[in-house]
C-alpha positions in Angstrom: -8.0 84.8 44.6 -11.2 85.5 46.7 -11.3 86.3 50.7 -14.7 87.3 51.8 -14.6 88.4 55.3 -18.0 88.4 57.5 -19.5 88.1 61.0 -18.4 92.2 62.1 -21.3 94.6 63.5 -21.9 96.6 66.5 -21.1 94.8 69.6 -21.3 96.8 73.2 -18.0 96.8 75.2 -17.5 93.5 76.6 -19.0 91.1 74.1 -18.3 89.1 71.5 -18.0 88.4 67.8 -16.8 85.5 65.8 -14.9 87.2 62.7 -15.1 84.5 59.2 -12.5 84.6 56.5 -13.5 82.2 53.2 -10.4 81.8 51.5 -10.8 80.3 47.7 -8.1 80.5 44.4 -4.6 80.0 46.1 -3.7 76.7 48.2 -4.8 77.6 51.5 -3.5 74.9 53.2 0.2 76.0 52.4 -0.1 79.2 53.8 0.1 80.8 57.3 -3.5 83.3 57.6 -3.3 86.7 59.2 -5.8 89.1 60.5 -5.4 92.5 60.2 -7.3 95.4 61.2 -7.4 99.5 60.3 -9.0 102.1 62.6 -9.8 105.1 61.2 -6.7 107.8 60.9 -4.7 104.5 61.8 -2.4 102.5 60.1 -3.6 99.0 59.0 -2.1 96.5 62.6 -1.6 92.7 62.6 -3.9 91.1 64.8 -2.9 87.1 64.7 -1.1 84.9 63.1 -2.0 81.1 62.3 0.3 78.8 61.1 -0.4 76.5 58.2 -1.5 73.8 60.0 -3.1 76.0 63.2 -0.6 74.5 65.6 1.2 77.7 66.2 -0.9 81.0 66.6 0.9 84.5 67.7 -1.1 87.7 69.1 -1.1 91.6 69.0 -0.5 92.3 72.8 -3.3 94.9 72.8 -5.4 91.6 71.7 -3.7 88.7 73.7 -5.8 86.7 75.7 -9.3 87.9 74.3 -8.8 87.4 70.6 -8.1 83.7 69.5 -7.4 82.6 66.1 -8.1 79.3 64.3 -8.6 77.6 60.9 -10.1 74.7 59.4 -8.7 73.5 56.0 -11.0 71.8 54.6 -13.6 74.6 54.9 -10.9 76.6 54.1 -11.9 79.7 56.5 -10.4 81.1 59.1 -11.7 82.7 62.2 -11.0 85.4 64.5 -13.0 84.7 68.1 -13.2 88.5 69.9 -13.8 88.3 73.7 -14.0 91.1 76.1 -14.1 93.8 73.0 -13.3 97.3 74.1 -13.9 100.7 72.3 -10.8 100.8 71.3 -11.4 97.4 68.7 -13.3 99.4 66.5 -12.0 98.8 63.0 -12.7 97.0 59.8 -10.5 93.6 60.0 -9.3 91.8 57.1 -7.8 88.7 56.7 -4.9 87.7 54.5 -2.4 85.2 53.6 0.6 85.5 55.0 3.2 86.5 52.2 0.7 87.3 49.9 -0.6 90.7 48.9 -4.2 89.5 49.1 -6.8 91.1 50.6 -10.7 91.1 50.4 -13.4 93.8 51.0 -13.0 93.5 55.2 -15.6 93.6 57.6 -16.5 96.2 60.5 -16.5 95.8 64.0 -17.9 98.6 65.9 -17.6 98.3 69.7 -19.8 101.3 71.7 -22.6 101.6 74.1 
């Protein structure tokens, strides 16, 4: 099993990143794709949810309406679109299968001016 997370960096408060998740080694169509993240001195938070076949997605509220989820399963990534980041976004986000302790190396996002 193999999830390689990209696309973090240092953003300034209100902008944007487009997180990447390639998934490889398990059947990734059959299984509903988190993102999670970890602050530092924080415990690891699920962002969103995507269902199997991306018609049903579910939010953090501290991330509802900026962060939107999505798949595509025959790249077999998913993706984490971050609007309207704030300070408090900082983290390094992972991305996981749902059910499945999986997890790959995660990928920074730094939000500050």
């Amino acid at each position: 099993v193999q999830l390689v997370e990209s696309g973090g960096g240092l953003v300034q408060p209100g902008g944007s990143l487009r997180l990447s998740c390639a998934a490889s080694g398990f059947p990734f169509n059959n299984y509903a794709m988190t993102w999670y993240r970890q602050a530092p001195g924080k415990e690891r938070e699920l962002v969103a949810v995507i269902s199997s076949a991306g018609d049903s997605k579910d939010y953090a509220d501290s991330v509802k309406g900026r962060f939107t989820i999505s798949r595509d399963n025959v790249k077999n990534t998913v993706y984490l679109q971050m609007n309207s980041l704030k300070p408090e976004d900082t983290a390094v986000y992972y991305c996981k299968p749902a059910r499945k302790d999986y997890w790959g190396q995660g990928t920074q996002v730094t939000v500050s001016s």
